[in-house]
Backbone as numpy.savetxt, mean C-alpha at the origin, in Angstrom:
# Nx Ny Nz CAx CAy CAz Cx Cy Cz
5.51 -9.54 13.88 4.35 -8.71 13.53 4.61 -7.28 13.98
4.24 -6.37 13.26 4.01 -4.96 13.55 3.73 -4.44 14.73
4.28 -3.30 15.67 3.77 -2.89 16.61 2.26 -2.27 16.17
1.00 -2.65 16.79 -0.32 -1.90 16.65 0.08 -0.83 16.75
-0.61 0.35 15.59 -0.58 1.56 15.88 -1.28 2.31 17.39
0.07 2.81 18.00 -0.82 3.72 19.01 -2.19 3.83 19.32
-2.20 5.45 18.00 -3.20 6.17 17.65 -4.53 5.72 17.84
-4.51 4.38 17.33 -5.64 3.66 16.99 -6.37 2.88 18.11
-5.31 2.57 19.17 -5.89 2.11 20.58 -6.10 2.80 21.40
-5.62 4.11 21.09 -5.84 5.09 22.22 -7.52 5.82 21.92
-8.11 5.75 20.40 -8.86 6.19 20.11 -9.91 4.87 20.56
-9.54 3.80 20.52 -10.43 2.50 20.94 -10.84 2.83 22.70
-9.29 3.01 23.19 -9.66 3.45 24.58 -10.85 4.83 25.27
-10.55 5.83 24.40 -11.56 6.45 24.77 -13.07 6.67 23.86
-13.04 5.45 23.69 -14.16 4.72 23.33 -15.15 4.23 24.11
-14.21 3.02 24.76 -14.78 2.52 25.55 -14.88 3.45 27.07
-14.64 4.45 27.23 -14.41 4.93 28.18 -16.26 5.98 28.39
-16.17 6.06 27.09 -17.58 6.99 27.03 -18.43 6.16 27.19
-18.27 4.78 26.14 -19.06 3.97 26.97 -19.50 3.16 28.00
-18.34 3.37 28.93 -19.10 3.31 30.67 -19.71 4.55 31.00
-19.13 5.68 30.28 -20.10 7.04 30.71 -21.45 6.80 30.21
-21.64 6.07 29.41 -23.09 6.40 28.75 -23.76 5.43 29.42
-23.36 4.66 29.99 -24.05 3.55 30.63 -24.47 3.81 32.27
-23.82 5.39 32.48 -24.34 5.69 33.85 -24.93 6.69 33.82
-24.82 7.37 32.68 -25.14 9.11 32.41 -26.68 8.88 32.21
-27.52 9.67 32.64 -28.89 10.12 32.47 -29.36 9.94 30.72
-30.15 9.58 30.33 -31.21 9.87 28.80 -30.49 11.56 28.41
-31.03 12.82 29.04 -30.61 13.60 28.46 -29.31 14.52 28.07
-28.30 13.90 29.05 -27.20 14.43 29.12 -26.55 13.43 28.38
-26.93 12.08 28.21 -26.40 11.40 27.41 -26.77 12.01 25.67
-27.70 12.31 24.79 -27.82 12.92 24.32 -27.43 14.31 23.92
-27.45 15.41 24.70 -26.97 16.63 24.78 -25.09 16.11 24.29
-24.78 15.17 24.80 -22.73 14.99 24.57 -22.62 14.08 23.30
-23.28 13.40 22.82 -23.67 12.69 21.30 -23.81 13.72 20.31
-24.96 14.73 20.27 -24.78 15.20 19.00 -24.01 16.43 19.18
-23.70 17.34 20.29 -22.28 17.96 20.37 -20.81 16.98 19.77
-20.80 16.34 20.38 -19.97 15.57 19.93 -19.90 15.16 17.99
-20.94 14.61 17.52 -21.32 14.09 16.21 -21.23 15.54 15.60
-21.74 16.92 16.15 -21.52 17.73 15.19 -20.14 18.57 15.55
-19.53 18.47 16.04 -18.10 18.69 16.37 -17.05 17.79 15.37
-17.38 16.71 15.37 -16.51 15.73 14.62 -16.45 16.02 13.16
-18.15 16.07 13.16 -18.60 16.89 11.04 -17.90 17.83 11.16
-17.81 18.97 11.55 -17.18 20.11 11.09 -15.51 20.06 10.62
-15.02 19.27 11.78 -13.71 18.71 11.56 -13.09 17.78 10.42
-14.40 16.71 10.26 -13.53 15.98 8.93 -14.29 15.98 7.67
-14.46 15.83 6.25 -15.26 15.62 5.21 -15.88 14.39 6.08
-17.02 13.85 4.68 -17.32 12.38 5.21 -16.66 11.87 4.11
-16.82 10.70 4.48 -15.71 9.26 3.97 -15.88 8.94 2.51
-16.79 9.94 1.77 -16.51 9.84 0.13 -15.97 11.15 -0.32
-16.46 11.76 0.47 -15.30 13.36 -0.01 -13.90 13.03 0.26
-13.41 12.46 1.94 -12.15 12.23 1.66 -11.19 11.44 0.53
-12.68 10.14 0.40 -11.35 9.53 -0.80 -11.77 10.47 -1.93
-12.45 10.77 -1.78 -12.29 11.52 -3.71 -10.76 12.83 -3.42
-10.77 13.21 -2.38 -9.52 14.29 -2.21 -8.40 13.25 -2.18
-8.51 12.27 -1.66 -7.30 11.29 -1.82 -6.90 10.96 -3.22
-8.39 10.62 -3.63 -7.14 10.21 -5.12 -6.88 11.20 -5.93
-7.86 12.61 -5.80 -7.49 13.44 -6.83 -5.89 13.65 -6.63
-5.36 13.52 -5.00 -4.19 14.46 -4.64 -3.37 13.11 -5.53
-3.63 12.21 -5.36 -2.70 11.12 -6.02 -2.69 11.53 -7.59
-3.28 11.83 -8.24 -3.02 11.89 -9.69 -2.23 13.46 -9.89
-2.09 14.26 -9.00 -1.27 15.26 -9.33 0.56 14.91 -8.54
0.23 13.87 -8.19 2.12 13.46 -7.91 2.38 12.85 -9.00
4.22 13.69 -9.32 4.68 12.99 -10.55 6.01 12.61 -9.96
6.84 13.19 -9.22 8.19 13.18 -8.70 8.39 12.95 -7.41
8.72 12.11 -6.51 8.40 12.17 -5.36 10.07 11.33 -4.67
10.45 11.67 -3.45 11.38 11.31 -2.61 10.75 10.42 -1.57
11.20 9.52 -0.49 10.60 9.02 0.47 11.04 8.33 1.11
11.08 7.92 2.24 11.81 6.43 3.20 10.46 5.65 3.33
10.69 4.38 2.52 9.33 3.68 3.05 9.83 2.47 3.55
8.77 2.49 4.62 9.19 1.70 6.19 8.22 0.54 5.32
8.53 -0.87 5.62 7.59 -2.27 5.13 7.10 -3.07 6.03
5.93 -4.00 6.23 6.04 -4.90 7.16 5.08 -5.54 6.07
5.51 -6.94 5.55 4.75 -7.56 4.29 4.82 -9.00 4.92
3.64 -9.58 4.87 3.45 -11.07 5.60 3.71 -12.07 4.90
4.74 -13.13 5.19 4.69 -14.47 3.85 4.67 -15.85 5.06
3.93 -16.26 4.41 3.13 -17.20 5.18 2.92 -17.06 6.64
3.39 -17.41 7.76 3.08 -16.51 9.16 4.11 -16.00 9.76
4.97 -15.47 8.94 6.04 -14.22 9.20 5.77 -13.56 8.28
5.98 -12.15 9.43 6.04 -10.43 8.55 7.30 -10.45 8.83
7.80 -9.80 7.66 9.29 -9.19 7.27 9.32 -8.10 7.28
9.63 -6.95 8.23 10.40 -5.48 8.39 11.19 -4.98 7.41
11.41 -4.09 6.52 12.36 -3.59 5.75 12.39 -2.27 5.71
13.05 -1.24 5.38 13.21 -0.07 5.10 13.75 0.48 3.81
13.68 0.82 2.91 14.37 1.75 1.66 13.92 3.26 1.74
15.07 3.79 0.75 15.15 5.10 0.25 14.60 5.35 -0.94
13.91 5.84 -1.23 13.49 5.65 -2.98 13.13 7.42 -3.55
13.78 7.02 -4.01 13.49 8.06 -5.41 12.48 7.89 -6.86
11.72 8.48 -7.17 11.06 7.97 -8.14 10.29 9.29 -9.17
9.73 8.91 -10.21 9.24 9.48 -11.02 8.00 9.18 -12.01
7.16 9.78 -12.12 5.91 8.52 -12.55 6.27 8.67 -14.32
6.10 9.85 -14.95 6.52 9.92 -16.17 7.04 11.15 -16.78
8.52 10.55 -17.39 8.62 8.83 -17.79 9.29 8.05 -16.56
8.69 7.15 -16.58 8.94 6.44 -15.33 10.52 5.86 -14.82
10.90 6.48 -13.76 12.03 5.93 -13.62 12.43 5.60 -11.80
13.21 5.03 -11.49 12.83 4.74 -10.12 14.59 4.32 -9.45
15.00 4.78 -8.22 16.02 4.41 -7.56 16.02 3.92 -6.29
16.48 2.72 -5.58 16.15 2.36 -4.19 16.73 1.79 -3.73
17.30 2.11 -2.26 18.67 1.70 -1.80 18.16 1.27 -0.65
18.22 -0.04 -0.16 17.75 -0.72 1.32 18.94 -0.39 1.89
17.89 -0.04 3.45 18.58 0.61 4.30 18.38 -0.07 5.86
17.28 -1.32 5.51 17.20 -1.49 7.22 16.59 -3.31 6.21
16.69 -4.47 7.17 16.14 -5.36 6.87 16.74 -6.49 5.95
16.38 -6.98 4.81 16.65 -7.99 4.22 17.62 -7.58 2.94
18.71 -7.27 3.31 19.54 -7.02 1.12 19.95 -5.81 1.88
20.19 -5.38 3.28 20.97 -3.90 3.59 22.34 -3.82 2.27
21.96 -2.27 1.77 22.81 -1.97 0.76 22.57 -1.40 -0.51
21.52 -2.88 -1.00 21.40 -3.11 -2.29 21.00 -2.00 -2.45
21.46 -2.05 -3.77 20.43 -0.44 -5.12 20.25 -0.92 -6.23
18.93 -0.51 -6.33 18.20 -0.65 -7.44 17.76 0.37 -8.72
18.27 0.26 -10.17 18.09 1.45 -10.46 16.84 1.03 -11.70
15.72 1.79 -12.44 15.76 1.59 -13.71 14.67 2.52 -13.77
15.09 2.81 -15.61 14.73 3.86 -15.98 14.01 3.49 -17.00
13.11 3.84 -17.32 11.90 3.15 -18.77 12.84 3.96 -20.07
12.89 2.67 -20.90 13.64 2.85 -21.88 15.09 2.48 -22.18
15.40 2.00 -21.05 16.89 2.26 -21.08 17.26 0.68 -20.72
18.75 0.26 -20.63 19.22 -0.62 -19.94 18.53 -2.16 -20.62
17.76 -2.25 -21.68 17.11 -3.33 -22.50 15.59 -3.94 -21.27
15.49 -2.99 -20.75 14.32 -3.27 -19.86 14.46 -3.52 -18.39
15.71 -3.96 -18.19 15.90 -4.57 -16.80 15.99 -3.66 -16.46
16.45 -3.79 -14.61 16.80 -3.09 -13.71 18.42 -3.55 -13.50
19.01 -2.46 -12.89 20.32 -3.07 -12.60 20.54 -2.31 -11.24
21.29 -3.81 -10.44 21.31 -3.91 -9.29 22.49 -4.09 -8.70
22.60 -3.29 -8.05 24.31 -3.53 -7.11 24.04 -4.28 -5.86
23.99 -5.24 -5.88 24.47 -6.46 -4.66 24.57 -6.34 -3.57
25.45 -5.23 -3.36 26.31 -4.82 -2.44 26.92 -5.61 -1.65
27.44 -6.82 -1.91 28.17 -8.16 -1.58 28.37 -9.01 -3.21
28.40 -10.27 -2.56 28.67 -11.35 -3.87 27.78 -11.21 -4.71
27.92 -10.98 -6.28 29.51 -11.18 -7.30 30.30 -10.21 -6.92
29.95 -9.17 -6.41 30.42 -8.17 -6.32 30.79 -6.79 -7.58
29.65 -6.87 -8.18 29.71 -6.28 -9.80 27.92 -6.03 -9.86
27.68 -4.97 -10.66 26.24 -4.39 -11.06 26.07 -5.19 -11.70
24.76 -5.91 -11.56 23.49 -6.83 -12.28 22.47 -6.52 -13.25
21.98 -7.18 -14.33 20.98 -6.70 -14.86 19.98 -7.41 -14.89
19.05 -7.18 -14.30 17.76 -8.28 -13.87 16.39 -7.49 -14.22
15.79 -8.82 -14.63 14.76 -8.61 -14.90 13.45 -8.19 -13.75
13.15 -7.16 -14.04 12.46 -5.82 -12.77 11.46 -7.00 -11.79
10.57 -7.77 -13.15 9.52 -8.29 -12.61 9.73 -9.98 -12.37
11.63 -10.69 -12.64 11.82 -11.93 -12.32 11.77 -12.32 -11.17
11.86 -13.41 -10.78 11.98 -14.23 -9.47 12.79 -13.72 -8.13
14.00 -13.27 -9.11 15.64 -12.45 -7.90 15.15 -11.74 -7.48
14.23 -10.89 -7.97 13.89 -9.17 -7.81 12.89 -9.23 -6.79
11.84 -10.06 -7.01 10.45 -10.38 -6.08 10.81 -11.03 -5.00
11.82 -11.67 -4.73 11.93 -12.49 -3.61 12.21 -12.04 -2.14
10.79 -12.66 -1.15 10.31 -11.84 0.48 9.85 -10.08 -0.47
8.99 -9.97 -1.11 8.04 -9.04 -1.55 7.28 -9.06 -2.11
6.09 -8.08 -1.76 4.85 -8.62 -2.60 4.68 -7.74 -3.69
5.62 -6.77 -4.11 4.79 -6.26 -5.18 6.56 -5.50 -6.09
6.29 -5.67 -7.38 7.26 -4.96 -7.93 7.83 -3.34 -8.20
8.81 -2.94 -8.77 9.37 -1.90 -8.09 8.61 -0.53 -9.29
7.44 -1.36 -9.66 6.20 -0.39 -10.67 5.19 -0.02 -9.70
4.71 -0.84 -8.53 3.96 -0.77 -7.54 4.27 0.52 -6.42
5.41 1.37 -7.02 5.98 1.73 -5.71 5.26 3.53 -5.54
5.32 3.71 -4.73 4.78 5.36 -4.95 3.25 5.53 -4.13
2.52 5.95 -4.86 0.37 5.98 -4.37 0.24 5.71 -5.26
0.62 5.81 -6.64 -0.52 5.45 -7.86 -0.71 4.07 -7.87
-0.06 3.48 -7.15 -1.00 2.21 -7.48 -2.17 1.56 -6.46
-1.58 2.34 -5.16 -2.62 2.26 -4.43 -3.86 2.88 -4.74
-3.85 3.91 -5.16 -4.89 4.68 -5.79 -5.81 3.82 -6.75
-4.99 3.04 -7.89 -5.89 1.80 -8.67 -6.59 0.96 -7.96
-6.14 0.42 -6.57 -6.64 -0.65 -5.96 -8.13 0.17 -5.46
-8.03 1.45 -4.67 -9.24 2.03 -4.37 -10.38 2.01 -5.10
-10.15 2.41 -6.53 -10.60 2.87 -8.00 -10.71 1.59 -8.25
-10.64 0.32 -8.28 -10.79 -0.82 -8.46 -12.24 -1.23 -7.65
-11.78 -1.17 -6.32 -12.97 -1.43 -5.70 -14.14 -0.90 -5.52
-14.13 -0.06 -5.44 -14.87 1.24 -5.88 -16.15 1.08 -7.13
-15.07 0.82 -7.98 -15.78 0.51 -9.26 -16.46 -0.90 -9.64
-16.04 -2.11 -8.73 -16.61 -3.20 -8.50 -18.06 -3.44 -7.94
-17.78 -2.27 -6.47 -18.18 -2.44 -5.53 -19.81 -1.45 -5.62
-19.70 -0.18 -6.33 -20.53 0.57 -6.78 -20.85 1.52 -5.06
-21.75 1.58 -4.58 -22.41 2.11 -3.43 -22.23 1.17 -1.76
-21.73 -0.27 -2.61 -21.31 -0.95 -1.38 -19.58 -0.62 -0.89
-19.31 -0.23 -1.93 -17.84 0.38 -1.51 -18.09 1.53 -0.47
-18.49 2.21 -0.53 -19.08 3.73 0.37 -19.64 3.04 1.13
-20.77 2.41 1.92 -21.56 2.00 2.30 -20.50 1.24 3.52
-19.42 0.99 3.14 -18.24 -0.21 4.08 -16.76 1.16 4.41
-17.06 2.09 3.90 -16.00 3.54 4.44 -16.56 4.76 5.25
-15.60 4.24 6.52 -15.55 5.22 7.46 -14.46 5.99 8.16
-14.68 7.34 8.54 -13.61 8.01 9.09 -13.66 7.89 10.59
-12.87 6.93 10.75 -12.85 6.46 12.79 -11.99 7.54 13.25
-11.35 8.45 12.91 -10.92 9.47 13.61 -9.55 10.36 13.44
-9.19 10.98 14.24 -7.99 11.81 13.57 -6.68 11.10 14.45
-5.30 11.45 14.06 -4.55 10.83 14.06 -3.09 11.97 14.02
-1.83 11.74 14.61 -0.51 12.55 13.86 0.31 11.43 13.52
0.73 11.74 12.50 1.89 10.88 11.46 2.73 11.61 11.26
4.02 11.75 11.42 5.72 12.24 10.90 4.91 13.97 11.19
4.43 14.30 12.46 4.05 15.84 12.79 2.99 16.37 11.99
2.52 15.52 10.75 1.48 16.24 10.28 -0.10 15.40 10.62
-1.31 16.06 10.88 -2.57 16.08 11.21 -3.25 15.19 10.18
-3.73 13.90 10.18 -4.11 13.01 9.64 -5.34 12.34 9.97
-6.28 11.94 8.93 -7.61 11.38 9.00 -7.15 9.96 8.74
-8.13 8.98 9.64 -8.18 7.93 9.78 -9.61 7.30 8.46
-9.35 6.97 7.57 -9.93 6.37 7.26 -9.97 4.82 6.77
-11.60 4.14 7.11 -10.97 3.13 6.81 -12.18 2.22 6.22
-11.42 0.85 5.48 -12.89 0.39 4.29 -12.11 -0.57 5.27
-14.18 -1.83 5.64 -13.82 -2.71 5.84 -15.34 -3.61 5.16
-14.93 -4.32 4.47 -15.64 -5.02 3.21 -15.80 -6.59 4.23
-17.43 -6.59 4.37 -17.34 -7.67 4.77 -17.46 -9.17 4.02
-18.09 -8.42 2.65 -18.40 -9.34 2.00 -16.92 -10.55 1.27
-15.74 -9.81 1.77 -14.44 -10.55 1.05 -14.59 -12.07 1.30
-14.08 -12.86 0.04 -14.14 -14.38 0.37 -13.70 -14.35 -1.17
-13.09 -15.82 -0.86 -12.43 -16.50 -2.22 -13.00 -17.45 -3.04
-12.70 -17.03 -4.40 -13.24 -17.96 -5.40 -12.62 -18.43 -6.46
-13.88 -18.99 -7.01 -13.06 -20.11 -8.25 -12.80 -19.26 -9.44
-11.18 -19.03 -10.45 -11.45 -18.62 -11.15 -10.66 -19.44 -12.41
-11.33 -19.67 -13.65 -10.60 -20.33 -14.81 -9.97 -19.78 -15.48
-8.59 -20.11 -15.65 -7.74 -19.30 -16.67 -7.99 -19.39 -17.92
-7.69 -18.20 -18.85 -8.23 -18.04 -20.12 -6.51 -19.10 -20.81
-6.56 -18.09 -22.07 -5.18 -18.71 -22.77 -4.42 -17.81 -22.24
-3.31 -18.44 -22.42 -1.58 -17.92 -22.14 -1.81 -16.95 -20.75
-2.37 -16.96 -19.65 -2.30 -16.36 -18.55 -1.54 -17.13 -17.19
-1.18 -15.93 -16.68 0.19 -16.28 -15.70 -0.87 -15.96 -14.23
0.14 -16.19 -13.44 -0.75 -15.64 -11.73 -0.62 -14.12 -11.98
0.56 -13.70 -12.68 0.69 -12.36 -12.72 -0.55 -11.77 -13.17
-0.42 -12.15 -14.52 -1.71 -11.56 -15.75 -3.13 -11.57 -14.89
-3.49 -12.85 -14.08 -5.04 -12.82 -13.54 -4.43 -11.35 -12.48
-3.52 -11.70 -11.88 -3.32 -10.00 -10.83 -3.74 -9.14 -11.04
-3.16 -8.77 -12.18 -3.06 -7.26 -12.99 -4.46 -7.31 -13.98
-5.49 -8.51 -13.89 -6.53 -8.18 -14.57 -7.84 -8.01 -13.64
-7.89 -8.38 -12.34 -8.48 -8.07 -11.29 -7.89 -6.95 -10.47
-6.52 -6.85 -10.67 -6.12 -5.89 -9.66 -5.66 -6.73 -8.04
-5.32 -7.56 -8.22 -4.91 -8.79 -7.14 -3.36 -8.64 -6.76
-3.08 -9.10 -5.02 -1.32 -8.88 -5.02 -0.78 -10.72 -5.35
-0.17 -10.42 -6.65 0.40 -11.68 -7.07 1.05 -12.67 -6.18
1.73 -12.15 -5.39 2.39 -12.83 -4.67 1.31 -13.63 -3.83
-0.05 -12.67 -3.42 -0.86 -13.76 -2.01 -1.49 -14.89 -3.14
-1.61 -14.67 -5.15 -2.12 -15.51 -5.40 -1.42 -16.99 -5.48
0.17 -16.52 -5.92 1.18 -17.50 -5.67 1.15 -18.44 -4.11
0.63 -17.81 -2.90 0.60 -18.49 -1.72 -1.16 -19.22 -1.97
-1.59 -19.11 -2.64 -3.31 -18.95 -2.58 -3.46 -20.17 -3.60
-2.19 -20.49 -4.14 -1.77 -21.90 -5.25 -0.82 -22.18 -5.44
-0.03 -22.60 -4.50 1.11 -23.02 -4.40 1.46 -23.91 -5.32
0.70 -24.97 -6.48 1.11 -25.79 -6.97 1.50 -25.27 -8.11
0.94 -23.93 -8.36 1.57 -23.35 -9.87 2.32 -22.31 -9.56
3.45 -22.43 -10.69 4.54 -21.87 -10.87 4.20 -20.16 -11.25
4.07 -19.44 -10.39 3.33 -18.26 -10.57 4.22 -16.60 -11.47
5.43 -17.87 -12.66 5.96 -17.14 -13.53 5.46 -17.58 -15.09
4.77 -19.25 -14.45 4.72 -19.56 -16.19 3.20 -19.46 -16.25
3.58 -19.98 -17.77 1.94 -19.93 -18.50 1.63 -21.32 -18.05
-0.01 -20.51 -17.38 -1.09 -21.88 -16.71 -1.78 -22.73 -17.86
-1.80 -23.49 -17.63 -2.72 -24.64 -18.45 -3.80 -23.73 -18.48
-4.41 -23.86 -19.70 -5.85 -22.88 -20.28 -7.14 -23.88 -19.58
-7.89 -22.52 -18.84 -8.95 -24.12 -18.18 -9.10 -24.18 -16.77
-7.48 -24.26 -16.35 -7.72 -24.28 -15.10 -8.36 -23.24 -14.02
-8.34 -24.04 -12.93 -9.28 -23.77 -12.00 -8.49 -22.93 -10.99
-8.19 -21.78 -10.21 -7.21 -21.59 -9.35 -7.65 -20.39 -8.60
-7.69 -20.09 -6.84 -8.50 -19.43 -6.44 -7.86 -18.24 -6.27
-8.49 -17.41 -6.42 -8.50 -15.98 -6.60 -9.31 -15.27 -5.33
-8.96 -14.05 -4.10 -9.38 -13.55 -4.09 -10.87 -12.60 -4.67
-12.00 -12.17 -3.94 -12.70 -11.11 -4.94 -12.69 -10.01 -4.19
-11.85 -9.69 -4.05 -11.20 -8.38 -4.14 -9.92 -7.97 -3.50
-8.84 -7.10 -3.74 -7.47 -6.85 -3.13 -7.61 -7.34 -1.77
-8.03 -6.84 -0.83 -8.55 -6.80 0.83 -9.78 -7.21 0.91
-9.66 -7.38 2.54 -10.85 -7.44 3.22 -11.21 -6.25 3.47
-9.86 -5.45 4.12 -9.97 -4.34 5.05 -8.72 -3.34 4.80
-8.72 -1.82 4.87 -7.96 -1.37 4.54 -7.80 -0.18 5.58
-7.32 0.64 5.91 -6.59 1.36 7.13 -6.10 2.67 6.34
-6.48 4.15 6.24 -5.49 4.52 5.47 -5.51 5.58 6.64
-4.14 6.34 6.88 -3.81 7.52 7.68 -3.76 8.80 6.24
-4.44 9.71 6.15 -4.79 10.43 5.04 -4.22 11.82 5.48
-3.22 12.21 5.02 -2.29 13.54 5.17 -3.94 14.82 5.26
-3.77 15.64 6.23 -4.93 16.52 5.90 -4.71 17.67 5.10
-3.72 18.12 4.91 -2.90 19.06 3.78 -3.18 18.23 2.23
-2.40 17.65 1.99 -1.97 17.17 0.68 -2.85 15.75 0.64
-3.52 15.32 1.44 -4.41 14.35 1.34 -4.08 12.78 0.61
-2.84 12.76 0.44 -2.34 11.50 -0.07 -2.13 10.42 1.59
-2.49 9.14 1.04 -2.39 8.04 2.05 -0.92 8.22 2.41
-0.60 8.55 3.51 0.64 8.38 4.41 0.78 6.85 4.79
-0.10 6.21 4.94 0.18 5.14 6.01 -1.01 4.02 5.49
-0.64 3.42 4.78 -1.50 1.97 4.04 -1.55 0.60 4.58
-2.46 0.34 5.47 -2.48 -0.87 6.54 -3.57 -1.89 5.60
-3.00 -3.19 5.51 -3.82 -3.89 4.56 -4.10 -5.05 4.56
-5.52 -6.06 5.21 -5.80 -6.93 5.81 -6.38 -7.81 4.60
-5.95 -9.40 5.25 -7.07 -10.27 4.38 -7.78 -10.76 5.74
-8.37 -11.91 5.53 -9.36 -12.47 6.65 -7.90 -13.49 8.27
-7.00 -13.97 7.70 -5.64 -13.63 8.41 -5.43 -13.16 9.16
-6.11 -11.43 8.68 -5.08 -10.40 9.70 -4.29 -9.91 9.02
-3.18 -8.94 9.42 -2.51 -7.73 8.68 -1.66 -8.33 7.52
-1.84 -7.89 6.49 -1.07 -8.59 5.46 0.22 -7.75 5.12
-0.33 -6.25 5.22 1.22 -5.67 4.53 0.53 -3.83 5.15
1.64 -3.49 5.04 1.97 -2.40 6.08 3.07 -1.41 5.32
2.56 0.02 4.92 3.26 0.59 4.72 3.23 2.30 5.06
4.28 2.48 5.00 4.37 4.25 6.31 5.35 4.86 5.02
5.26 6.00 4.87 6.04 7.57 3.80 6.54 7.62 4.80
7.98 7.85 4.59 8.57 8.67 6.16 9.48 10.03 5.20
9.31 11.07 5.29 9.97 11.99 4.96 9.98 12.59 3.41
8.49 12.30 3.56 8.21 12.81 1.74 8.10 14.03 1.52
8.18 13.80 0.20 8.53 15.26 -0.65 7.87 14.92 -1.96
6.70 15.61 -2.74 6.37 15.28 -3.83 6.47 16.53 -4.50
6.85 15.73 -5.72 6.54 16.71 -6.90 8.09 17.64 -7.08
9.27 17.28 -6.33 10.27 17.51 -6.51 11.34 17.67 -7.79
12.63 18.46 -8.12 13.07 18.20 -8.95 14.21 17.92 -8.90
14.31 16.67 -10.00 15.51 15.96 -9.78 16.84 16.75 -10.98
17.71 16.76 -10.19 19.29 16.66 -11.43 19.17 15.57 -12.30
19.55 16.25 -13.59 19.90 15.38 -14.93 20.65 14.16 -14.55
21.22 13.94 -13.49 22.30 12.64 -13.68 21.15 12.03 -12.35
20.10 12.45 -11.34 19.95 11.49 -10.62 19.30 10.04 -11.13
19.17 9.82 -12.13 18.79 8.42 -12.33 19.93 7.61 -13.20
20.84 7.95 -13.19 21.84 7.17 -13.83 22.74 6.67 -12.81
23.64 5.74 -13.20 24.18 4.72 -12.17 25.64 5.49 -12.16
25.85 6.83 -12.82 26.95 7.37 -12.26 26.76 8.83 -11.38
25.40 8.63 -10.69 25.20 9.78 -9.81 26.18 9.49 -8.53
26.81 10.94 -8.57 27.93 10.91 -6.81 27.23 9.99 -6.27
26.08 10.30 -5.32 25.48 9.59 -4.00 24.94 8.04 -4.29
25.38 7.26 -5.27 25.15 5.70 -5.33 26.33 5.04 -5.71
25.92 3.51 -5.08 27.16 2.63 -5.25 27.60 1.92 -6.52
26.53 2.17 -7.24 26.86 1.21 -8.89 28.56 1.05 -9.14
């Protein structure tokens, strides 16, 4: 499991610390340091629907972006650590990623929309010992991860928000708060965070020709927890029409975001079911909106192993 963030216990600690002060401090001096305090804090951060609305606007103006993203993704009661390099582009979409710490040290992953008959092609970096062409969203590709290499970047985190949001209406707001400020990779960061109490699982019937994928991507669900969430179906083929198979109602319970105060994109995406931490992810050394050389997405750029 993940080391607990610092930040976040140290802000718990002097928490509780005020509250032995308040428990000895006088009626009015206890008061007089509350709304100093409460209006000290307003001035400092939006409230918790201005920030996400600056969050996702900042997300829909990234198109090109560089990054080291650090992983900690839970499958059954082990979290798996990983690290990659990724390069990416939203449109036209193209994407490069070379593990660098964890499970497949080496591998690279390249693909470019349009090209290559759809797949991705993958250098091994061990046995066969030859570039692969695999299918982006098959079994090889997903395996110890929860989400495919379309998931990668904020925009899709951004859908999951915009998902709930839009489910959720005023109870979405109503469950988001800014617990406090924070530093991430030197820059000044808001803590915000949704915690939905109402999450719980239900029954849902598959229509025709739908996969675990398809119900995912039609709720907005991470395929993989539905594959653990029904283990008896094969969560590549087509389900019997009818059936019964439980579904999440909604992505999370609870969500964690460290919110850049500059550029306002989620740095740091902490993401709970009723469990406990499900998946964990940190930007380390981003750069958006960058421009790439004509050859960086092809498999004969200098700096890759293809």
């Amino acid at each position: 499991m993940w080391s607990q963030t610092p930040q976040i216990f140290i802000l718990l600690g002097i928490n509780k610390k005020y509250m032995n002060f308040f428990a000895t401090a006088t009626l009015p001096v206890f008061f007089m340091f509350y709304f100093a305090s409460k209006s000290a804090f307003s001035q400092q951060n939006s409230s918790p629907a201005e920030l996400n609305r600056q969050m996702l606007s900042a997300i829909e103006t990234v198109n090109a972006l560089t990054f080291t993203l650090k992983m900690w993704e839970r499958f059954g009661t082990k979290t798996i650590y990983s690290v990659s390099e990724i390069r990416m582009m939203l449109s036209p979409f193209k994407v490069y990623i070379r593990n660098t710490e964890g499970n497949n040290i080496g591998v690279e992953v390249l693909w470019v929309a349009g090209e290559n008959g759809g797949d991705a092609l993958v250098n091994p970096a061990g046995f066969p010992y030859l570039n692969l062409d695999i299918d982006p969203e098959g079994s090889l590709v997903r395996r110890n991860v929860h989400h495919t290499l379309f998931d990668l970047g904020f925009d899709y985190f951004g859908k999951i928000i915009r998902t709930a949001a839009a489910k959720l209406g005023n109870e979405y707001y109503d469950n988001l708060f800014i617990i406090g400020d924070t530093v991430f990779g030197g820059r000044k960061c808001a803590i915000l965070e949704f915690d939905y109490t109402g999450f719980k699982y239900i029954s849902y019937r598959t229509g025709r020709d739908e996969t675990l994928r398809s119900v995912s991507e039609k709720f907005l669900l991470n395929d993989y927890r539905l594959m653990e969430l029904n283990p008896n179906i094969d969560g590549f083929n087509i389900i019997e029409e009818g059936k019964a198979i439980t579904i999440p109602n909604l992505y999370c319970k609870k969500m964690i975001m460290f919110v850049d105060r500059e550029n306002f994109l989620p740095v740091v995406q902490i993401i709970y079911d009723d469990a406990g931490m499900y998946e964990k992810y940190e930007f380390h050394e981003l750069k958006i909106n960058v421009s790439f050389g004509s050859r960086e997405f092809t498999e004969d750029f200098e700096e890759y192993g293809f």
